[in-house]
N, C-alpha and C positions, 0 to 999 in steps of 0.2 A: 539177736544174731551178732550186735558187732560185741558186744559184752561175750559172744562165747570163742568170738574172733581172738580178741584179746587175752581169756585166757587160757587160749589154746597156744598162743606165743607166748604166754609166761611159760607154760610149762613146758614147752620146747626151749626156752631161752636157760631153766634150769636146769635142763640135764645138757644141753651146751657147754654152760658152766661147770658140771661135773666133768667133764673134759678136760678143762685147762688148757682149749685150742692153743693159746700163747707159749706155754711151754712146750706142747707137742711139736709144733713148728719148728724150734729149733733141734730136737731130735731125729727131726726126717732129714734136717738137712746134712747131720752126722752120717749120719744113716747112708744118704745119697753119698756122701763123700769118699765113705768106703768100698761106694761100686765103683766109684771113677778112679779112684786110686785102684783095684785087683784088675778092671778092666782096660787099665790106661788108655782113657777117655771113654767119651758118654758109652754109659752103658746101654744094653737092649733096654727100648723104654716100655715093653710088657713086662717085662722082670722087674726092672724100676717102679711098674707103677704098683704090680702085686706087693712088692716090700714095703712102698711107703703105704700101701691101704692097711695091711698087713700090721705093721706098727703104729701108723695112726688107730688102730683098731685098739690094740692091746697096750696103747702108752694111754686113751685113754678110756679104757677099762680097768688101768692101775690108779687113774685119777681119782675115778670113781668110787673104787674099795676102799680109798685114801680118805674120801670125806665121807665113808661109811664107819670105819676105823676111828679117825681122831674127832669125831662130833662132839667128842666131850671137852677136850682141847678147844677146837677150830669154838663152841661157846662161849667160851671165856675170855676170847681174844678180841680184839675193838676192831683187830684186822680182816678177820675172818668168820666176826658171827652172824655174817648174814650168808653167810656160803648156803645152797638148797637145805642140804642137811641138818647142820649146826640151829636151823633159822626154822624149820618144821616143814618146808614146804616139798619135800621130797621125802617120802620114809624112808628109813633106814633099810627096811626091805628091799624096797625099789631100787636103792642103790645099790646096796649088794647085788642084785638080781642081774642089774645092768651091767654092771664088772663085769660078771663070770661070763654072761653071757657074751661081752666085748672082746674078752679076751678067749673066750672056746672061737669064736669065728674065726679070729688073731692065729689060732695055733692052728687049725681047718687049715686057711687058705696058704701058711706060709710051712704047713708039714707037705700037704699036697701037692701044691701048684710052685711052690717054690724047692725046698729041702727039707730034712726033718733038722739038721743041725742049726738052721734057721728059726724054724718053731722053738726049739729046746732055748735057744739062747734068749729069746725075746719073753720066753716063759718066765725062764729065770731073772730075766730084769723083773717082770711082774712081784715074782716072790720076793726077790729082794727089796724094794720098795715098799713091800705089802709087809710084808711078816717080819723081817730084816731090820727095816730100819722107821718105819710105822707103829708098830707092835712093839717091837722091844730096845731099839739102840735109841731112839728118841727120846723115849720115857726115863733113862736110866745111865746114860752117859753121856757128857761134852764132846764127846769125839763121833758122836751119831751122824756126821757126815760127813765126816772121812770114811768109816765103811760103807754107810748106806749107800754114798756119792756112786760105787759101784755100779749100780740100776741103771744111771743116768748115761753112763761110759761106752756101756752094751752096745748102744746101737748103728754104729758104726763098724764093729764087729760080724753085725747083722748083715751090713750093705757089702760087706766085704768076702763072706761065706755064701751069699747069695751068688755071688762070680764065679767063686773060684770053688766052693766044694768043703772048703778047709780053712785054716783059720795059719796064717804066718806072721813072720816077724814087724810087718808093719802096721797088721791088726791091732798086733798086742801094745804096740807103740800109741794107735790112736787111743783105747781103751786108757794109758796111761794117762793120756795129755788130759782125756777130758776127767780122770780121777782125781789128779793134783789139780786142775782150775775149780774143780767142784767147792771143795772148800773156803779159797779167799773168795769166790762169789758169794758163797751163802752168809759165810760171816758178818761180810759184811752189811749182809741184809739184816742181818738179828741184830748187829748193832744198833741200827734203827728201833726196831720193835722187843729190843733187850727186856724192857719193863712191861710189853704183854706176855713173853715166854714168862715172865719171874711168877705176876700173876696165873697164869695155869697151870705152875710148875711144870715146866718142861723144862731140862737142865743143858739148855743151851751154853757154848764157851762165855760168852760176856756176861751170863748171867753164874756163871759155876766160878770164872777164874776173873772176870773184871775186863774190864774195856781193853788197858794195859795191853794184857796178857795175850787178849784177841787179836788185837793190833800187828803185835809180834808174830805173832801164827800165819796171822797172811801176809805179811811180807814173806816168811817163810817159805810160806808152800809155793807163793807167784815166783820166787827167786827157784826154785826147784821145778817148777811149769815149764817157765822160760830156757832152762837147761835141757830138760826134754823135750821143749820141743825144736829146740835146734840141735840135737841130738837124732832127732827124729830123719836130720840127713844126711845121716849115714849110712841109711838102708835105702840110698837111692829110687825111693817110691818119688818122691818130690826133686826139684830143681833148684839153682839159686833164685829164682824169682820167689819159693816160697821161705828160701834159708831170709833172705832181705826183708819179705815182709816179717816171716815170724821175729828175727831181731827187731826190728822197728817196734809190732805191736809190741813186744815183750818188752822194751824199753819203756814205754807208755804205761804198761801195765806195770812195772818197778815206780815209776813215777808216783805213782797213784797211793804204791801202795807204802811208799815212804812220805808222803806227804800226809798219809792218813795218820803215819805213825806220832808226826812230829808236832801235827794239830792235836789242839786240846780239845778232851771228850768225845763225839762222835762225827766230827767237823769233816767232810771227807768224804765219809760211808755212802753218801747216795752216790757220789759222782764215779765210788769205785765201783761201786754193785753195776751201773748204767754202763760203763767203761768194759767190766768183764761181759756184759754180756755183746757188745758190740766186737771183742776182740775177739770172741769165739767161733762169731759166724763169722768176721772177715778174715781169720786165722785156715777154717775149714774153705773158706771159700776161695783162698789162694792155692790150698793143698789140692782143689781138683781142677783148679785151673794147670798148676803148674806138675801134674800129676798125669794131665791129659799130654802135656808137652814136653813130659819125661817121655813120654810114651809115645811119639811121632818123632825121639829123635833115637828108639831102639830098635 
C-alpha cells in the first residue's frame, strides 16, 4: 500500500514537472498585469481567475508538447535528461496526449466563458512555442529566441483583451517589453549550459558565434528593453511611480549586462539570468501598481 502510495506521487510529481509550474508563474503574472493595466485597477476577480486557469491550463499544455518534441535534445543534455520524458518515465504518447488535451480545455474555457480573441491568442502562443520555435527555429538558428521569445510575450496581451474586447496601444507595448527582455535572459542562460547545447547540437548564439559575440547581444537587446520600456510612458497606461522604477531596474539591468561584458568567459551569466528574472516581475508589478493609480486619478 504505501509502495503504491509512493508511486502514485511519482507519477503525479511527473507530469507536475511537464508543467514547468516555475515558468508558468511568471506568465500569469503578465498575464494579470494586463487586466490591471485595460482595467485601471484590480480587475473582476471571475474573469481574473478564468484567464489565469485558462493560461495556466494551455502555458502548461505547451510545457508538455515541449518535452514531447525535444526528447531527443532534452537526452543529451546533463541539464535536462532526467526530464519525465527524455528519462522514460512518462511516454511520449502520454505526453502528447496531455498537451492537447491541456490546451483544448485552455481554448473551451477562454473561447467560452471569457472571448474568442482570448482563445485565439493563447493558442497561438501554444503554436508558437510548439512548432515555431520547438520544431524548427531551435534546431536551425542562433537567433531562435528572438522569434520564438514571441509565445512568451502573448500573455499579457491575453489579460488585456480579456477587459477590453481588443487589443491597443499598450498591449502591443507589453508584448514588446517582454520580446526584447526574452533574449538577454535566455542568453544568458546558455552561456552557462553553452557546452550541453554544443553536445546535442542545438545552435544556440554562444555556441554558433562565441561567448564574445553573445555578450554583446545582451547588452544590446537590454539597452533597447530599457528604452521601451520607458518609452512605454508615453501612452499614459502607467505613472511616474512606474517611469522611476523602470529607470532604476533598467539601470541595474545595464549594470549587469556590462559587467558580464567586461568579465572574462562566462563570469557574470548566473547573476544576469537571476537578475532578469527578478526585474521582470518587479518591473510588471510596479506597472499594475501604478496602473491602478493612473486610473483613480482619471
Amino acid at each position: 500500500m504505501i509502495a503504491q502510495s509512493a508511486a502514485s506521487r511519482a507519477v503525479v510529481g511527473d507530469y507536475i514537472a511537464l508543467a514547468k509550474p516555475r515558468i508558468i508563474s511568471l506568465l500569469l503574472l503578465t498575464a494579470l498585469t494586463g487586466m490591471f493595466l485595460a482595467a485601471k485597477g484590480p480587475p473582476d476577480a471571475s474573469l481574473a481567475a478564468l484567464v489565469l486557469i485558462g493560461g495556466a491550463l494551455a502555458a502548461a499544455g505547451a510545457n508538455a508538447l515541449n518535452h514531447f518534441l525535444e526528447r531527443d535534445i532534452d537526452s543529451r543534455m546533463r541539464r535536462t535528461q532526467t526530464r519525465p520524458v527524455a528519462s522514460g518515465r512518462v511516454s511520449p504518447a502520454n505526453a502528447l496526449a496531455f498537451g492537447v488535451a491541456l490546451n483544448v480545455a485552455a481554448f473551451i474555457i477562454l473561447g467560452t466563458l471569457v472571448n474568442v480573441l482570448c482563445a485565439m491568442l493563447t493558442l497561438s502562443a501554444t503554436l508558437i512555442y510548439t512548432l515555431v520555435y520547438t520544431v524548427w527555429l531551435k534546431r536551425t538558428t542562433p537567433q531562435n529566441i528572438v522569434i520564438g521569445g514571441a509565445a512568451g510575450a502573448i500573455p499579457p496581451m491575453v489579460g488585456w483583451a480579456a477587459v477590453t474586447g481588443g487589443l491597443e496601444l499598450p498591449a502591443l507595448y507589453l508584448f514588446a517589453i517582454i520580446f526584447f527582455w526574452t533574449p538577454p535572459h535566455f542568453w544568458a542562460l546558455s552561456l552557462l549550459i553553452k557546452d550541453d547545447y554544443a553536445k546535442a547540437g542545438v545552435p544556440m548564439l554562444p555556441v554558433v558565434s562565441g561567448i564574445v559575440e553573445t555578450k554583446w547581444q545582451i547588452l544590446l537587446y537590454t539597452a533597447l528593453l530599457v528604452a521601451l520600456t520607458v518609452m512605454f510612458f508615453t501612452t499614459r497606461a502607467v505613472g511616474l511611480t512606474y517611469l522611476a522604477t523602470a529607470v532604476s531596474l533598467g539601470a541595474g539591468f545595464l549594470y549587469y549586462g556590462w559587467s558580464l561584458l567586461r568579465r572574462p568567459g562566462v563570469l557574470g551569466a548566473r547573476s544576469m539570468y537571476l537578475y532578469s528574472l527578478l526585474y521582470l516581475a518587479l518591473l510588471f508589478v510596479a506597472m499594475a501598481v501604478d496602473g491602478t493609480i493612473a486610473g483613480w486619478g482619471t
